[in-house]
BALOBA-1460 file (C-alpha; in Angstrom, 3 decimals):
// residues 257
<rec num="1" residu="x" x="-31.298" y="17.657" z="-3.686"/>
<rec num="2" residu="x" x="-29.213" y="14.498" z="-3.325"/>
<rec num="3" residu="x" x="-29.999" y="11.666" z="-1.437"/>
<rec num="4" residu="x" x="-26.660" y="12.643" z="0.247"/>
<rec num="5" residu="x" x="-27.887" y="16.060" z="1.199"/>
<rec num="6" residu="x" x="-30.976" y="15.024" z="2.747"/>
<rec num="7" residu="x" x="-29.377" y="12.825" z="4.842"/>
<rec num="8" residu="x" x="-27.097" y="15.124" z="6.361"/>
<rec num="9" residu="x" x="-30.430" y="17.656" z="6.288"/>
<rec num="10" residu="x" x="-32.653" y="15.097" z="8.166"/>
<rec num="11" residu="x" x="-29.972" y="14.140" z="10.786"/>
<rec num="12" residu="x" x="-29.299" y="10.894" z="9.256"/>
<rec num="13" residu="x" x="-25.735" y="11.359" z="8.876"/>
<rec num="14" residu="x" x="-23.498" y="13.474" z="10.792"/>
<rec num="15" residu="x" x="-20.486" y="13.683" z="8.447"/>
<rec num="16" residu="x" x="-20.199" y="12.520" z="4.491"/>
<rec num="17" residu="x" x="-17.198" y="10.955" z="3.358"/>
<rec num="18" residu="x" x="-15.424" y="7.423" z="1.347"/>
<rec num="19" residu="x" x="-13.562" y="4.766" z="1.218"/>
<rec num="20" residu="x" x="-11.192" y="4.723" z="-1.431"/>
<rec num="21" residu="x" x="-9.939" y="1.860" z="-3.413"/>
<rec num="22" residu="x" x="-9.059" y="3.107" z="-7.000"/>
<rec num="23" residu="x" x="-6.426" y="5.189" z="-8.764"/>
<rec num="24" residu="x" x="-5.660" y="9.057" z="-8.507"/>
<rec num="25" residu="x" x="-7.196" y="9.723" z="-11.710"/>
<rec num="26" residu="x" x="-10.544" y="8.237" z="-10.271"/>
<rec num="27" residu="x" x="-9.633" y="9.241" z="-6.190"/>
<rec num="28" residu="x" x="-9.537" y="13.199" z="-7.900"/>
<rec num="29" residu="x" x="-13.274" y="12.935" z="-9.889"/>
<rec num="30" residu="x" x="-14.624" y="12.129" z="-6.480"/>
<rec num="31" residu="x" x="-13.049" y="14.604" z="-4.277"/>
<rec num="32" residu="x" x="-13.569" y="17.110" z="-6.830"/>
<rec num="33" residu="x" x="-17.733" y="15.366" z="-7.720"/>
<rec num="34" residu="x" x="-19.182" y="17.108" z="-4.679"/>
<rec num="35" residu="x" x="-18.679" y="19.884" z="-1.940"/>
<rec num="36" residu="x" x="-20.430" y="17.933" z="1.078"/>
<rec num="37" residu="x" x="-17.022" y="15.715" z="1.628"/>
<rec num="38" residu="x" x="-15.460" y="15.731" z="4.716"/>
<rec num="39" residu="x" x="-13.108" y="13.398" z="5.100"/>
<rec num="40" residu="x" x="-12.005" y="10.344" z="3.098"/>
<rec num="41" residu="x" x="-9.920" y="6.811" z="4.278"/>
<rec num="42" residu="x" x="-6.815" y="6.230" z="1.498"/>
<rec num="43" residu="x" x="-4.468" y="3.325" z="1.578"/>
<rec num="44" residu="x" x="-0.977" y="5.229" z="2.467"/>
<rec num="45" residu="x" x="2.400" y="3.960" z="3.814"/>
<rec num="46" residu="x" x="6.349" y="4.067" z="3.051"/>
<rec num="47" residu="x" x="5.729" y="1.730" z="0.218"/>
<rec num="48" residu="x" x="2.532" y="2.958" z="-1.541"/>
<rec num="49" residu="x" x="3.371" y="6.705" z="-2.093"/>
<rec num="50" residu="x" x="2.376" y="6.728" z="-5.788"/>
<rec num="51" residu="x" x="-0.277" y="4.015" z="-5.177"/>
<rec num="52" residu="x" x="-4.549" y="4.759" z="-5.498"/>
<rec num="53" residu="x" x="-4.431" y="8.291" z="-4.186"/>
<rec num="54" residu="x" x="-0.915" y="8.756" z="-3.307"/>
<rec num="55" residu="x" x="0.849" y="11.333" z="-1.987"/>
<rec num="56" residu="x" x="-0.943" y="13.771" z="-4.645"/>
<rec num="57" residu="x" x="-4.155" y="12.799" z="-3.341"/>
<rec num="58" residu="x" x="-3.686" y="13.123" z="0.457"/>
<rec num="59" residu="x" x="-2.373" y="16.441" z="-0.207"/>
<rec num="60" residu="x" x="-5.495" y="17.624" z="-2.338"/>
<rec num="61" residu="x" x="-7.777" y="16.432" z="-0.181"/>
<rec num="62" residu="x" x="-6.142" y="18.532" z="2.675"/>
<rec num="63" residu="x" x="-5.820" y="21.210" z="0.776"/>
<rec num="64" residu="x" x="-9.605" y="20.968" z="0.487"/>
<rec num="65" residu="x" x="-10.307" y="20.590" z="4.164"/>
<rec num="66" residu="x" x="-11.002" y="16.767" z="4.152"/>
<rec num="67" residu="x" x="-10.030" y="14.794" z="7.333"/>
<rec num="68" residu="x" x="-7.796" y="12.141" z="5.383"/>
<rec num="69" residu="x" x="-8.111" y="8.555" z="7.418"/>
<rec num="70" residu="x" x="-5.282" y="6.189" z="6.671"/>
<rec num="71" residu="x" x="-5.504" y="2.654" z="6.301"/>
<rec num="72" residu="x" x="-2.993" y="-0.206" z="5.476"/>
<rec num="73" residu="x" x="-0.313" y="1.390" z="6.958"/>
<rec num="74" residu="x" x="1.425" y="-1.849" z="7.470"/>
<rec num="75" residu="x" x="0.194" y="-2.833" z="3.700"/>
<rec num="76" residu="x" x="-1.754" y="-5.573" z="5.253"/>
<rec num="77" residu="x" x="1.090" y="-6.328" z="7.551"/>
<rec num="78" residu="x" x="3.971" y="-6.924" z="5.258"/>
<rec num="79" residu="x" x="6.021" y="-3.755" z="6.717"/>
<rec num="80" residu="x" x="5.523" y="-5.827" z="10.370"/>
<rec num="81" residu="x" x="7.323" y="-8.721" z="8.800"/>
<rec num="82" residu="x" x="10.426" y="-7.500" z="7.237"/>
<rec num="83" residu="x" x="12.654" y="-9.855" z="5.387"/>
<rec num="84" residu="x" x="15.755" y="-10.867" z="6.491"/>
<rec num="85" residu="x" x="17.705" y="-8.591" z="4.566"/>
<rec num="86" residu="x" x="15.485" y="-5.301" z="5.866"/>
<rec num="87" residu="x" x="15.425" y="-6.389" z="9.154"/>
<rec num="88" residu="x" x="19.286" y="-6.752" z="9.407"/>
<rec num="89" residu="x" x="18.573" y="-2.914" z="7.915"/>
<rec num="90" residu="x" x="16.410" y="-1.604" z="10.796"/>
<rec num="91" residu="x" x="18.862" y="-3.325" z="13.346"/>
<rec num="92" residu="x" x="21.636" y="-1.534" z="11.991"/>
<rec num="93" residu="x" x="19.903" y="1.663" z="11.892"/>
<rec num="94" residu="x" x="18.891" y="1.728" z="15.245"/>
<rec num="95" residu="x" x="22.628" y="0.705" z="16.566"/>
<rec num="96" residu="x" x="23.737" y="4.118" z="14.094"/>
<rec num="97" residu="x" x="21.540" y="6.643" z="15.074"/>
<rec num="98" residu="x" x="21.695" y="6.064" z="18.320"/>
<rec num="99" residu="x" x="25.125" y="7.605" z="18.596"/>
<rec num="100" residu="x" x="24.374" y="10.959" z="16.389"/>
<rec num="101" residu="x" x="20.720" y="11.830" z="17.491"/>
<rec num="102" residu="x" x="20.024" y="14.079" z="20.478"/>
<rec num="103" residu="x" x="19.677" y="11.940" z="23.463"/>
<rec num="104" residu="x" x="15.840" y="13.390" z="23.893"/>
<rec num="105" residu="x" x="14.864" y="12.337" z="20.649"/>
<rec num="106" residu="x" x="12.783" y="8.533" z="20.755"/>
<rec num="107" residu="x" x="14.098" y="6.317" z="17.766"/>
<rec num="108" residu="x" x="11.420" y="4.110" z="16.933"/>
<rec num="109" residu="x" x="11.501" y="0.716" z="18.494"/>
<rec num="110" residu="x" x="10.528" y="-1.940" z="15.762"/>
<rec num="111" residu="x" x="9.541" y="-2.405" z="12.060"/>
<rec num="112" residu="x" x="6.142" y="-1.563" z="13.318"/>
<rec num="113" residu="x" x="7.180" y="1.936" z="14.532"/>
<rec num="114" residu="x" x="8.523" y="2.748" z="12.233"/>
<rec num="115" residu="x" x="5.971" y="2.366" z="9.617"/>
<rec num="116" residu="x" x="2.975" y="3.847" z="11.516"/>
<rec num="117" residu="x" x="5.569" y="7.340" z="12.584"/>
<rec num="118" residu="x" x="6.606" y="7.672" z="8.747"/>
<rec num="119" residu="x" x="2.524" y="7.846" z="8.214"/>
<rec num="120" residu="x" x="2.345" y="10.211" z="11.254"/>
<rec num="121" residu="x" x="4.991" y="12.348" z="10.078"/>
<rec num="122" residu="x" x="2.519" y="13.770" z="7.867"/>
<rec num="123" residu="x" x="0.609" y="16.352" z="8.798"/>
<rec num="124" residu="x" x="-2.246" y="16.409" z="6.460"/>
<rec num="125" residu="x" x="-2.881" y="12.920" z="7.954"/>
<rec num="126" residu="x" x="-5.746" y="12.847" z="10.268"/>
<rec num="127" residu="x" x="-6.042" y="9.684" z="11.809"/>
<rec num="128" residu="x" x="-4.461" y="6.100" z="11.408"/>
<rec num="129" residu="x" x="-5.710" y="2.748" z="11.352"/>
<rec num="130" residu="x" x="-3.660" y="-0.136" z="12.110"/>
<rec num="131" residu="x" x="-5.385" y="-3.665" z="12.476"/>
<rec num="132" residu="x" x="-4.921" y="-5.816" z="15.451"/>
<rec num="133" residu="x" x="-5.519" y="-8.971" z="16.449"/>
<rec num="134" residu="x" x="-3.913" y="-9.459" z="19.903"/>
<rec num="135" residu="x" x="-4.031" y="-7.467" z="23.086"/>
<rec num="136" residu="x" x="-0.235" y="-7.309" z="22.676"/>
<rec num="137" residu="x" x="-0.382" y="-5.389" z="19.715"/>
<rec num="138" residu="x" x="-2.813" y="-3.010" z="21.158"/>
<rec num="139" residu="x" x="-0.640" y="-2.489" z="23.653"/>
<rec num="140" residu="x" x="2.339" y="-1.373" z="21.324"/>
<rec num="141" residu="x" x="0.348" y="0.382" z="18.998"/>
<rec num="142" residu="x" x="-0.852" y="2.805" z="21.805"/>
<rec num="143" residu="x" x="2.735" y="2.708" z="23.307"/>
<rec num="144" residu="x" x="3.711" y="4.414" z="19.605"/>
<rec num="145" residu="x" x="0.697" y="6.552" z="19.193"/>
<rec num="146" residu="x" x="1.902" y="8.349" z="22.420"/>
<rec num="147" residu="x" x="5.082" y="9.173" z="20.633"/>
<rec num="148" residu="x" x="3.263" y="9.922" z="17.663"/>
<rec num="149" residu="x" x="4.450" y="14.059" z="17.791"/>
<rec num="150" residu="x" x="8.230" y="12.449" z="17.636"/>
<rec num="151" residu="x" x="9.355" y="13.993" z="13.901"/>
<rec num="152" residu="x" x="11.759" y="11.797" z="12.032"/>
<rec num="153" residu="x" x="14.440" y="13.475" z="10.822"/>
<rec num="154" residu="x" x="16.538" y="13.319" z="7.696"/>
<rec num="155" residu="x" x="18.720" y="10.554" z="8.756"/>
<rec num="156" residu="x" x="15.521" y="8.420" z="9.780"/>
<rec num="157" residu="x" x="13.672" y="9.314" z="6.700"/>
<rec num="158" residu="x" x="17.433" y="8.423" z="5.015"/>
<rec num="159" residu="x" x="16.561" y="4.933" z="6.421"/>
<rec num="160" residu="x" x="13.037" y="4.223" z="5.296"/>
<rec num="161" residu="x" x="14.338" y="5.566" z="1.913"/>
<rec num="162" residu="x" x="17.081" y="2.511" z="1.867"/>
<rec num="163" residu="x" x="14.523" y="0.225" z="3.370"/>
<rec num="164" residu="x" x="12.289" y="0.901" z="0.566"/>
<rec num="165" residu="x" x="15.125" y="0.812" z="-2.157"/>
<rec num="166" residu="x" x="16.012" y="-3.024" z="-0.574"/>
<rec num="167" residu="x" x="12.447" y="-3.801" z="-1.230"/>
<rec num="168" residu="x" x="11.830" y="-2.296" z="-4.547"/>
<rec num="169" residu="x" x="15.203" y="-4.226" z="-5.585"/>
<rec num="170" residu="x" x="13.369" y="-7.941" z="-4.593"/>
<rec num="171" residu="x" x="10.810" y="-7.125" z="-7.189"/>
<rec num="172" residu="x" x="11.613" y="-9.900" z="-9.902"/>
<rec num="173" residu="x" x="8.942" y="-8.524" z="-12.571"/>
<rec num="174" residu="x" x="9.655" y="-4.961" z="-13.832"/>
<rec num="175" residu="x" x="6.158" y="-3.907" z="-14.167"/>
<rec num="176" residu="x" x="4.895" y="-0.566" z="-13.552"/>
<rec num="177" residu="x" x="1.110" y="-1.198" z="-13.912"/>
<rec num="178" residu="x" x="0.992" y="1.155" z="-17.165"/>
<rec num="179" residu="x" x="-2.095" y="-1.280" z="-18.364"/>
<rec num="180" residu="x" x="-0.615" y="-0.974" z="-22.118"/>
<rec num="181" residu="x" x="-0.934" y="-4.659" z="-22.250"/>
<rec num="182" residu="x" x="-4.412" y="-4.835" z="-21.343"/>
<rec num="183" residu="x" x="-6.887" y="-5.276" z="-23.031"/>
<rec num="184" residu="x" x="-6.062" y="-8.928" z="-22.936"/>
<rec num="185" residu="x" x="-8.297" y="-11.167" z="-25.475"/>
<rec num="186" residu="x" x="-8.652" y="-13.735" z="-23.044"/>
<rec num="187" residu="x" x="-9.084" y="-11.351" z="-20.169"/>
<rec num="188" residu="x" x="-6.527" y="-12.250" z="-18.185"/>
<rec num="189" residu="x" x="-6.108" y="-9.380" z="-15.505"/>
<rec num="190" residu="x" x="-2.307" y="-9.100" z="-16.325"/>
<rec num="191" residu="x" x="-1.336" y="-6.035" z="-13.929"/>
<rec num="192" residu="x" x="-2.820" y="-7.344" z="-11.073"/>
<rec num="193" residu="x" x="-1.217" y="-11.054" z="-11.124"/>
<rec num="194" residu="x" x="2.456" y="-9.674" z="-11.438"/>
<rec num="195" residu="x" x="1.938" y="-7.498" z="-9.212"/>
<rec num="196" residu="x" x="0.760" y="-10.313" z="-6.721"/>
<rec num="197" residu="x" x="3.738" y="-12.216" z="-7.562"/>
<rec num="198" residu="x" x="5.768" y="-9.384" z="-6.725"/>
<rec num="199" residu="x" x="4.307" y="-8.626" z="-3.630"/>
<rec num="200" residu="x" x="4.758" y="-12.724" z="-2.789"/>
<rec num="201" residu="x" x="8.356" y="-12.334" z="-3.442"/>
<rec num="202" residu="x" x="9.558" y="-9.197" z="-2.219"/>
<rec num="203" residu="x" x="7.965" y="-9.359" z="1.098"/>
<rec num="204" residu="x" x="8.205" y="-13.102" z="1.575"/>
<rec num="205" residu="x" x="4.929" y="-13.399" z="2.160"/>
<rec num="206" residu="x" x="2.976" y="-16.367" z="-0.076"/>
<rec num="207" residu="x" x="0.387" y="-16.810" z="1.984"/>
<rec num="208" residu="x" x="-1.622" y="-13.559" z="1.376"/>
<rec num="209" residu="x" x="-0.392" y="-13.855" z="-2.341"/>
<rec num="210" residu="x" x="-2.095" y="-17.276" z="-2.697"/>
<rec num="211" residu="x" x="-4.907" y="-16.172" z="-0.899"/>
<rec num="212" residu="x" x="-5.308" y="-12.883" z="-2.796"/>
<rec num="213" residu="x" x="-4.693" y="-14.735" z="-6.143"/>
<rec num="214" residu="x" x="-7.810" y="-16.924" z="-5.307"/>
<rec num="215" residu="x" x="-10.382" y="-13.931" z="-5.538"/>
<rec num="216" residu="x" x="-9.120" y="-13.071" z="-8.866"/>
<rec num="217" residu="x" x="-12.170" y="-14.714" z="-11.300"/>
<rec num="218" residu="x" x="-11.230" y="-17.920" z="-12.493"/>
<rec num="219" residu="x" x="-11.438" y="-16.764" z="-16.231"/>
<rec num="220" residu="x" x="-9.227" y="-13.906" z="-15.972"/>
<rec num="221" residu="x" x="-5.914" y="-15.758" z="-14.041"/>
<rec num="222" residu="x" x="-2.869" y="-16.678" z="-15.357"/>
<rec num="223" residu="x" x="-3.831" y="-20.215" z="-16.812"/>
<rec num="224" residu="x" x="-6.899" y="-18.490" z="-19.045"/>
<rec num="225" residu="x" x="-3.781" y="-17.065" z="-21.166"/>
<rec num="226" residu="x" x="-3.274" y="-18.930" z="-24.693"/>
<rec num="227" residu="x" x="-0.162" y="-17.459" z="-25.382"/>
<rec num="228" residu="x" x="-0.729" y="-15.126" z="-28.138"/>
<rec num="229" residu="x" x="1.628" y="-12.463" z="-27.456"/>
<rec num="230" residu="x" x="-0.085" y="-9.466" z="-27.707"/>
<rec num="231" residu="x" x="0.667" y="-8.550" z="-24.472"/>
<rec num="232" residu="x" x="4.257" y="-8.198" z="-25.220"/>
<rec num="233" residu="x" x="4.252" y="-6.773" z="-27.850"/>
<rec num="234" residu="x" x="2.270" y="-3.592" z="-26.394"/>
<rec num="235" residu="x" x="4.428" y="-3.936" z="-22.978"/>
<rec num="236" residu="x" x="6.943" y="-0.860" z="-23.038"/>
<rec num="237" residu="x" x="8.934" y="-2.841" z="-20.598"/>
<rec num="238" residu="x" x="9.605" y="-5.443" z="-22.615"/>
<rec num="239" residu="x" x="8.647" y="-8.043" z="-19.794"/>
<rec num="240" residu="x" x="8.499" y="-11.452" z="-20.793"/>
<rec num="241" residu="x" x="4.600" y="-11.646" z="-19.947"/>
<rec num="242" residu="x" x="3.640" y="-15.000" z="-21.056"/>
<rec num="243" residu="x" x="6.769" y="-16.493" z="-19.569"/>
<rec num="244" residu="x" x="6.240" y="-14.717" z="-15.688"/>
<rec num="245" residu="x" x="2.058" y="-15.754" z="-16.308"/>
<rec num="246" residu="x" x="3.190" y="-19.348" z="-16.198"/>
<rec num="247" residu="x" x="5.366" y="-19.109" z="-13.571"/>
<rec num="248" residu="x" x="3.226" y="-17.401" z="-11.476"/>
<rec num="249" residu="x" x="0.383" y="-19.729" z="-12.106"/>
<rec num="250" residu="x" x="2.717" y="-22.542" z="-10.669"/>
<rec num="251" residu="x" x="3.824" y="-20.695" z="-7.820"/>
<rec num="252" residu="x" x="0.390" y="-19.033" z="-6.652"/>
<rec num="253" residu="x" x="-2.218" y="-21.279" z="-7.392"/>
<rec num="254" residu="x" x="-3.188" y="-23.874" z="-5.243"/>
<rec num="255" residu="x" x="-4.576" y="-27.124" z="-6.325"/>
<rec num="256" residu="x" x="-7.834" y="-28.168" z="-5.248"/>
<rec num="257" residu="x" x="-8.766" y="-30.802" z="-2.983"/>
């Protein structure tokens, strides 16, 4: 017996489930490890379909009876801050369908809204969590949850789809996180700093970026590379790696006091 099973024996534990933080590969040897699961949290919005566990995953793991919690639904509150050019896109949206949708049918009201009912709009999704900080976002975030049953329909979905295509197109660095360049000799975690640069520059946000860049260990970020090349020539993209590592060092690090 597992210690899992005698807690849930014992009254310990109610309910056994995870937290999930890897890939699908790795999200699908734990569902798939044990038969006591009954629910699991994955990362899931507009942006992230193919991310961790992914679309694939949420759907397995309802199609195994798991409750499937969702967090970063905002991706850490990027979707609440669009950029210029994708908030010019909601605007417009919501001036367009408002002429060819049913009058009974609620458009959603912000950014915000529209990232938490794309999440809603599926149903294997059990429950959402969206992190506030003020009461006023409490306040709108149970406003929406009350309209949570709205469906979005194929011209709203139509939206999110260009919303996502104006973000994907801000991505400067090609990458697609294949990990052919890794291992890196000087264990530089390659993947992980483009893809921090990307996030920095296609959401306009620098300040997580920076802050996110700091955890990385000190040994494996973008300076520790010696410019060997071996990355390159193993990246099927043909990305310029050592070129984007130095530029990213410059434009994420921050020098110390």
């Amino acid at each position: 017996m597992t210690s899992a099973e005698r807690a849930l024996g014992d009254g310990r534990i109610g309910h056994l489930g995870f937290s999930f933080h890897d890939d699908h590969a790795a999200f699908v040897e734990i569902l798939e490890g044990s038969d006591l699961w009954e629910f699991c949290q994955i990362q899931y919005n507009y942006m992230d379909e193919e991310f961790q566990a992914g679309t694939r995953g949420l759907e397995l793991a309802a199609e195994k009876g798991l409750g499937v919690v969702v967090m970063e639904p905002l991706r850490g509150g990027q979707l609440a801050r669009p950029t210029p050019e994708v908030a010019a896109l909601w605007a417009a949206a919501g001036r367009d369908l408002e002429s060819c949708v049913p009058a009974a049918v609620c458009l959603p009201e912000s950014p915000v809204e529209w990232a938490l009912r794309w999440v809603w709009a599926h149903p294997e999704v059990s429950l959402l969590l969206s992190g506030m900080s003020t009461m006023e976002q409490v306040e709108q975030n149970v406003h929406y949850a009350s309209r949570s049953d709205e469906p979005l329909g194929a011209a709203e979905l139509e939206v999110v789809s260009r919303v996502r295509d104006t973000y994907r197109r801000a991505i400067p660095i090609p990458c697609t996180a294949c990990k052919y360049c890794l291992p890196c000799p000087n264990k530089v975690a390659i993947p992980d700093i483009l893809a921090l640069y990307n996030d920095a520059v296609a959401y306009a946000d620098l300040k997580v970026a920076r802050l996110e860049y700091s955890w990385i260990d000190d040994d494996a970020r973008a300076d520790a590379c010696t410019q060997c090349g071996e990355c390159e020539d193993r990246c099927p993209q043909g990305i310029a790696i050592v070129s984007w590592l130095e530029k990213v060092q410059q434009f994420l690090a921050v020098a110390e006091d």
